[in-house]
C-alpha positions as a Markdown table, in Angstrom:
| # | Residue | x | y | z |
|---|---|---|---|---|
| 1 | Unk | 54.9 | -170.7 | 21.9 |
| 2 | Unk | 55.8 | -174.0 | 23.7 |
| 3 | Unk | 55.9 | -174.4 | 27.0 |
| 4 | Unk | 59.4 | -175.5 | 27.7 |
| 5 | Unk | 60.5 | -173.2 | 25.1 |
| 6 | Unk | 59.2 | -170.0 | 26.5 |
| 7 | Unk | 60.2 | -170.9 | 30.1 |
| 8 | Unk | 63.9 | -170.9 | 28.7 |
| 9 | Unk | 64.0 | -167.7 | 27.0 |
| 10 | Unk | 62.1 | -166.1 | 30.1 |
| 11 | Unk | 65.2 | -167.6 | 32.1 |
| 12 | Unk | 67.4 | -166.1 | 29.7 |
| 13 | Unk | 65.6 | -162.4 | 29.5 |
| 14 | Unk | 65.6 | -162.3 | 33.0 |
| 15 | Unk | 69.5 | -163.1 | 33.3 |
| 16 | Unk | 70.4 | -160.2 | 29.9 |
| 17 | Unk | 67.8 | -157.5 | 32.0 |
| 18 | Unk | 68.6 | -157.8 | 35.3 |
| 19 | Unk | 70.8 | -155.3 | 35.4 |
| 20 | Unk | 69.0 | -152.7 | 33.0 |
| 21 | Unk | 66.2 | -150.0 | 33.4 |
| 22 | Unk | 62.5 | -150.7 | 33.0 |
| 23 | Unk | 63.1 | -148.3 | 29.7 |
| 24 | Unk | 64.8 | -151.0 | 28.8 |
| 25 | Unk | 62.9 | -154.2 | 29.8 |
| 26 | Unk | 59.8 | -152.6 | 28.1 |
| 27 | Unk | 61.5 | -151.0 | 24.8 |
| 28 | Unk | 62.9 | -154.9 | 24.0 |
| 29 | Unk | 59.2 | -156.4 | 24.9 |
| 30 | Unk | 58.0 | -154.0 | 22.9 |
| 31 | Unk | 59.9 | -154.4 | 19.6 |
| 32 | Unk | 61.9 | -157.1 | 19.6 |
| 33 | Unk | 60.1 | -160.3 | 17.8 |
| 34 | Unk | 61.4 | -162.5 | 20.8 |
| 35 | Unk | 58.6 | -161.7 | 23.3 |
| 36 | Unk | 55.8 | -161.2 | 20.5 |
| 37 | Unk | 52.6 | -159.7 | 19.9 |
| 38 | Unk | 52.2 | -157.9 | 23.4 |
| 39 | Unk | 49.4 | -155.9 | 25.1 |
| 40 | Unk | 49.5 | -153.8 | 28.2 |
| 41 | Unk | 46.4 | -154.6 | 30.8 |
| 42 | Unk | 45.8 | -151.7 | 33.0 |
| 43 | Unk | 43.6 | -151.2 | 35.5 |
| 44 | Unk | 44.4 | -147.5 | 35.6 |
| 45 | Unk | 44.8 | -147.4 | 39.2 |
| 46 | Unk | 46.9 | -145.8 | 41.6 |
| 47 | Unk | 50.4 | -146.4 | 39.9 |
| 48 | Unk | 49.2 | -146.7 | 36.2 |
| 49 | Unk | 50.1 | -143.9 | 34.8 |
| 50 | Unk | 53.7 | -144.7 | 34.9 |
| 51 | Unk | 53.7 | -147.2 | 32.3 |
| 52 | Unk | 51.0 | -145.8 | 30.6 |
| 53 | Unk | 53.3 | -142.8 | 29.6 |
| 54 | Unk | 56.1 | -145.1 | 29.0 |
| 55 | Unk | 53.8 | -146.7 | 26.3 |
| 56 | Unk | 53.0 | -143.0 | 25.2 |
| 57 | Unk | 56.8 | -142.6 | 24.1 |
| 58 | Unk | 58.0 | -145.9 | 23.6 |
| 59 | Unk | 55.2 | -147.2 | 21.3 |
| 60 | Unk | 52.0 | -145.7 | 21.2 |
| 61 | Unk | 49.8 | -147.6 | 19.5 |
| 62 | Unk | 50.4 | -151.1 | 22.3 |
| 63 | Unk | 47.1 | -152.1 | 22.7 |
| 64 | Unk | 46.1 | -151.2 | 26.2 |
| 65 | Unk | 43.3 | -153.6 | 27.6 |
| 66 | Unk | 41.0 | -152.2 | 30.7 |
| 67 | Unk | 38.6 | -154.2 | 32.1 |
| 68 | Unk | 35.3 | -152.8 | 33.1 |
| 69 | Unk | 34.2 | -154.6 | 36.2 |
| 70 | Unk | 30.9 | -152.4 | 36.1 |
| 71 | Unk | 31.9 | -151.9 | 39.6 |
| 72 | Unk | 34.4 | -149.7 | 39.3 |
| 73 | Unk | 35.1 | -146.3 | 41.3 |
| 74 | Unk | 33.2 | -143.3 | 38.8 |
| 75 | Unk | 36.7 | -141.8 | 39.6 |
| 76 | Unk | 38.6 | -144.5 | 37.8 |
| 77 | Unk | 36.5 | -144.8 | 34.9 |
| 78 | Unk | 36.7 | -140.5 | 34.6 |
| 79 | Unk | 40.4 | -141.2 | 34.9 |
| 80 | Unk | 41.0 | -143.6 | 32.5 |
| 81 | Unk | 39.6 | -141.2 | 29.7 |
| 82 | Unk | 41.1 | -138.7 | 30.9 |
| 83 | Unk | 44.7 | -140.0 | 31.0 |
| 84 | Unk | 43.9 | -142.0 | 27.4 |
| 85 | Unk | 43.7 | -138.7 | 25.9 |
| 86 | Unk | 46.2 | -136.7 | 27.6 |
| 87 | Unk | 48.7 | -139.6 | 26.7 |
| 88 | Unk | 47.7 | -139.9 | 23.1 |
| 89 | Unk | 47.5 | -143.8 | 24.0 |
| 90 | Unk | 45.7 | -144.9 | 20.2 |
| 91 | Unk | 44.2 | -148.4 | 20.6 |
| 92 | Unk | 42.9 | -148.9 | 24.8 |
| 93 | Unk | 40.2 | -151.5 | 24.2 |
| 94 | Unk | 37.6 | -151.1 | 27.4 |
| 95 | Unk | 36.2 | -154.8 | 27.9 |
| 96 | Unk | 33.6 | -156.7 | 29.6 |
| 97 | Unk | 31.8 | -159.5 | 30.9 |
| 98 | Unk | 29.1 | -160.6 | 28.3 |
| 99 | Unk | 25.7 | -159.9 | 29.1 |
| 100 | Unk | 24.8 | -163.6 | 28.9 |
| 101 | Unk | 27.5 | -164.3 | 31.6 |
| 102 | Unk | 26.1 | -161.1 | 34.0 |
| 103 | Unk | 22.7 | -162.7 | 34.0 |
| 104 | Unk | 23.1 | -166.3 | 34.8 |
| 105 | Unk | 25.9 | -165.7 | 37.0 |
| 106 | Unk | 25.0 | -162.0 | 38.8 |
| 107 | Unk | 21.6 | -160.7 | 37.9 |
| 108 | Unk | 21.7 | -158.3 | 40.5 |
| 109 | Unk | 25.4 | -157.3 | 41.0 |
| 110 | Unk | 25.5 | -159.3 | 44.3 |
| 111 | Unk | 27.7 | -161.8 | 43.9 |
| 112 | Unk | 30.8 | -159.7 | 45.5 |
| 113 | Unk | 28.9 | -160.7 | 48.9 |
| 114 | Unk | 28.8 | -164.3 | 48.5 |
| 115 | Unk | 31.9 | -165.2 | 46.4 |
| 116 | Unk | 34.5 | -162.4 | 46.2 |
| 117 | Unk | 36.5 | -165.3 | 43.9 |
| 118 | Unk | 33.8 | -166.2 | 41.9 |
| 119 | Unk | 32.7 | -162.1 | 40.9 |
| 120 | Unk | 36.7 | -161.3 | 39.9 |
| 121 | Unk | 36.5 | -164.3 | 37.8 |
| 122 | Unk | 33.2 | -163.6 | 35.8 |
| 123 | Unk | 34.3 | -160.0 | 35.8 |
| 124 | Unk | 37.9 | -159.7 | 35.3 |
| 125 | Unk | 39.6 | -163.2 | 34.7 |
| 126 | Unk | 37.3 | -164.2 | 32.1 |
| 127 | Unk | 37.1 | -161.1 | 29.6 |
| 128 | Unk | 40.7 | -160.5 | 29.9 |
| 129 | Unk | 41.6 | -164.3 | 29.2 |
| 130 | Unk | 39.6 | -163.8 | 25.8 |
| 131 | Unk | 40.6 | -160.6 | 24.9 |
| 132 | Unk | 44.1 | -161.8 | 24.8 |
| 133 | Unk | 43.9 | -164.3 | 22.5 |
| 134 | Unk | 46.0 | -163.4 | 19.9 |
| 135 | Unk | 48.6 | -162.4 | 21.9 |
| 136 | Unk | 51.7 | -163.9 | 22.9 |
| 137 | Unk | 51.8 | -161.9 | 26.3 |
| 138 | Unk | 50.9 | -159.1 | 28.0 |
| 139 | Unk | 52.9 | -155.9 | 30.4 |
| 140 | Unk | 51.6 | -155.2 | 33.7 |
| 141 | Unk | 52.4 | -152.7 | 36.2 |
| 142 | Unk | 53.2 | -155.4 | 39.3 |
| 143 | Unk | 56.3 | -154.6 | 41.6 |
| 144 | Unk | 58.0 | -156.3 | 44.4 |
| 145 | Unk | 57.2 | -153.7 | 46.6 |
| 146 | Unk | 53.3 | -154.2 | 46.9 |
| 147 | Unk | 54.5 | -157.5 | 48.5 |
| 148 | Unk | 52.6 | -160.6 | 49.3 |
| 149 | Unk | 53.0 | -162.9 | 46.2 |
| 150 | Unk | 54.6 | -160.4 | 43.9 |
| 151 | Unk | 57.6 | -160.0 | 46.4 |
| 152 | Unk | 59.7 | -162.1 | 44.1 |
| 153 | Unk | 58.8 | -160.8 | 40.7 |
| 154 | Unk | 61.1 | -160.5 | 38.0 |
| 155 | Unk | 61.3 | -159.0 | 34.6 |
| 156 | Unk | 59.8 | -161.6 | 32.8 |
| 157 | Unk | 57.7 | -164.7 | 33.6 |
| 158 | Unk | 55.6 | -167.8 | 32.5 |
| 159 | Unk | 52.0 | -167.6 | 32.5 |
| 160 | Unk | 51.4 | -170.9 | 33.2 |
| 161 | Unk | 48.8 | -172.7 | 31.0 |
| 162 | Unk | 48.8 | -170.2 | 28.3 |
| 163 | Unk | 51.9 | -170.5 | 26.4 |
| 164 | Unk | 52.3 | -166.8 | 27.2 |
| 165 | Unk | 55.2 | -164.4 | 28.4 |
| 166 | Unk | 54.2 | -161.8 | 30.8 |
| 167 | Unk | 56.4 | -158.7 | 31.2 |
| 168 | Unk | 56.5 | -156.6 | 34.6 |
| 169 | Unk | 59.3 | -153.6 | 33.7 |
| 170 | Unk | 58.5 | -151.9 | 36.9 |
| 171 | Unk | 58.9 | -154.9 | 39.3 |
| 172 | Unk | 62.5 | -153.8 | 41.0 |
| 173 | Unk | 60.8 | -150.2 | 41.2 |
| 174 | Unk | 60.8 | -148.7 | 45.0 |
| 175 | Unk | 57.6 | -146.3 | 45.9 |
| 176 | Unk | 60.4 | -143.3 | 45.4 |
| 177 | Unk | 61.0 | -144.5 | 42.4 |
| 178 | Unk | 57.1 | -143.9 | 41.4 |
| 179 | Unk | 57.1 | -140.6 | 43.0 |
| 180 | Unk | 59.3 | -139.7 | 41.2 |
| 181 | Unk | 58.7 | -140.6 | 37.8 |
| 182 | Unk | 55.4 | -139.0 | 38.2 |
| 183 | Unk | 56.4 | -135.5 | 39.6 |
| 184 | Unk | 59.7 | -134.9 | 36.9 |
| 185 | Unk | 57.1 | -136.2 | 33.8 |
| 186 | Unk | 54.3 | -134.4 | 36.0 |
| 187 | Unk | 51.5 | -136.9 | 35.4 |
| 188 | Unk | 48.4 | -136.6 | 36.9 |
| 189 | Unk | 47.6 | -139.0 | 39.7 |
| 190 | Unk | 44.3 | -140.7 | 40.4 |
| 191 | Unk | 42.3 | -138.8 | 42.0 |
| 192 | Unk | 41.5 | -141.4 | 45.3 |
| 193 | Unk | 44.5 | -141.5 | 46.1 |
| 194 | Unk | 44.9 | -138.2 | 48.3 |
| 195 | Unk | 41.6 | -139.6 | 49.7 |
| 196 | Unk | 43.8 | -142.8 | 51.1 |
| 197 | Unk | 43.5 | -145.6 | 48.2 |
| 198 | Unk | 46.9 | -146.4 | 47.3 |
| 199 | Unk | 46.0 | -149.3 | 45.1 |
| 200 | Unk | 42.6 | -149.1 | 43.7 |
| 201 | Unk | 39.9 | -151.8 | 42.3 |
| 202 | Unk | 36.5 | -151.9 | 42.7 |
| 203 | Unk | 34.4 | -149.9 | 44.7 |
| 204 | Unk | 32.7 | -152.5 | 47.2 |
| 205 | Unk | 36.0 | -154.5 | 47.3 |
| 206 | Unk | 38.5 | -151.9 | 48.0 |
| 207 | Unk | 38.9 | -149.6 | 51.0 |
| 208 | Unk | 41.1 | -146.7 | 52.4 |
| 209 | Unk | 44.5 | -147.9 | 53.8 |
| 210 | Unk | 45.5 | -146.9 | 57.4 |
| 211 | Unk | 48.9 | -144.9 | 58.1 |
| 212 | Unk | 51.8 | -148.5 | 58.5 |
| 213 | Unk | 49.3 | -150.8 | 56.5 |
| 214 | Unk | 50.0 | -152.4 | 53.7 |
| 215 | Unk | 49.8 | -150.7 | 50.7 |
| 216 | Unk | 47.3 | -153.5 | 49.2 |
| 217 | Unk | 45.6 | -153.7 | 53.1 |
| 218 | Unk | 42.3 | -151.8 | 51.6 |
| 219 | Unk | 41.6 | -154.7 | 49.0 |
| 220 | Unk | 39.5 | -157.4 | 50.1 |
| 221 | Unk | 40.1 | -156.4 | 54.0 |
| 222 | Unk | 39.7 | -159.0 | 55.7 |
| 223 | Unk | 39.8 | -161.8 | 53.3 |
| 224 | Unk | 42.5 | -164.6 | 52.7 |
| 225 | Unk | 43.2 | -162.8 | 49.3 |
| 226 | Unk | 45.3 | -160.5 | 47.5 |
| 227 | Unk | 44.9 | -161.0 | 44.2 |
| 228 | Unk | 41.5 | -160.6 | 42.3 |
| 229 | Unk | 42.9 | -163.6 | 39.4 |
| 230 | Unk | 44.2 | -162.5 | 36.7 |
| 231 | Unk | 47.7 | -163.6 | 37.8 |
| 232 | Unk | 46.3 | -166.8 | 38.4 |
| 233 | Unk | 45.8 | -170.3 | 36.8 |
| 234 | Unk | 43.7 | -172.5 | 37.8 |
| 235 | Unk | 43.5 | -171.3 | 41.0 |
| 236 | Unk | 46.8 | -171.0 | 41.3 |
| 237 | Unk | 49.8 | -168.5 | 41.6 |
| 238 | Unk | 51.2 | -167.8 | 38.1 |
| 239 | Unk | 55.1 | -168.9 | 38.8 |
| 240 | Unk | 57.6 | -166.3 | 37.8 |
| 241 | Unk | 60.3 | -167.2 | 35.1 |
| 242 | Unk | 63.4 | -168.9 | 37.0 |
| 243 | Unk | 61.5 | -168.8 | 40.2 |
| 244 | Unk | 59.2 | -171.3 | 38.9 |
């Protein structure tokens, strides 16, 4: 998909959608041939079991990618195969760094201390970039509410340097909205959070969140950073549709 091309019909989904339900957003990603051959990436976290079960009964079959850091919380990883076959979700692909990457770049699972950048990229940007080739874009589960550099996300944006759309049905979501969504469909939350993890990555990165924090304080506290790079290029912020 070119460039200038997609960055027009992103414009223009945004203006049709604004106005309609995530339901909505993610049942035309889904099967229209406009936004393409999609995947959802998941990190099945805090929040996503939401659109996990709105894959379940929209279109079950999406591929759903999940990285495995290999430093994930045992919780999550118990979770996501939990909630895989609770949902009846039929193709989650669980990827990884390669083993040739691991040892020249962290033998000894270390490099979170030195280089919190350089770790999410050999462990999450990189296998995620390759396991969506193929794709045209992919869903995720960001909202306005988390703040910081999603407070102006919209429907659907650019990913810049990739040709691809990205699709965020949940981003004009509120945290009732969550609530709420899980308790009438009553889907089973992840178990850290009652332990005071409201958003969830990996273990020696992420920490409980204080009572008027931030809900993403607890990831890389103390750091100049709030996202781990997956929704960025380059080094850069991924631009968002007609905010670009």
């Amino acid at each position: 998909m070119l460039q200038n091309d997609l960055t027009q019909r992103v414009s223009g989904l945004n203006e049709w959608y604004r106005l309609h339900s995530a339901f909505a957003v993610l049942d035309h990603a889904l099967k229209s041939t406009a936004a393409g051959k999609l995947a959802l990436v998941s990190s099945f976290g805090a929040e996503s079991v939401v659109l996990l079960h709105m894959i379940s009964v929209t279109k079950r079959d999406t591929p759903v990618i999940f990285v495995d850091t290999e430093l994930l919380f045992a919780e999550t990883m118990v979770y996501q195969q939990d909630l895989a076959e609770r949902l009846g979700l039929s193709d989650v692909r669980v990827i990884r760094a390669s083993e040739t990457d691991l040892n020249a770049q962290d033998p000894d699972k270390t490099l979170h201390q030195r280089d919190t950048n350089a770790c999410c990229n050999l462990r999450k940007t990189v296998p995620l970039q390759k396991a969506l080739e193929g794709f045209d874009g992919w869903i995720t589960g960001r909202k306005r509410f988390h703040g910081g550099d999603r407070a102006g996300l919209d429907f659907f944006e650019t990913e810049a340097g990739t040709g691809r759309m990205k699709v965020n049905p949940l981003a004009h979501w509120a945290p009732e909205d969550v609530k709420t969504y899980m308790e009438e469909n009553r889907l089973p939350r992840h178990p850290l959070v009652t332990k005071g993890y409201p958003s969830i990555g990996c273990m020696p990165c992420t920490s409980p969140v204080n009572e008027g924090e931030d809900i993403r304080a607890g990831r890389w506290r103390g750091e100049e950073k709030s996202e781990c790079g997956i929704h960025f290029a380059g080094g850069k912020i991924m631009q968002t549709g007609v905010n670009a």
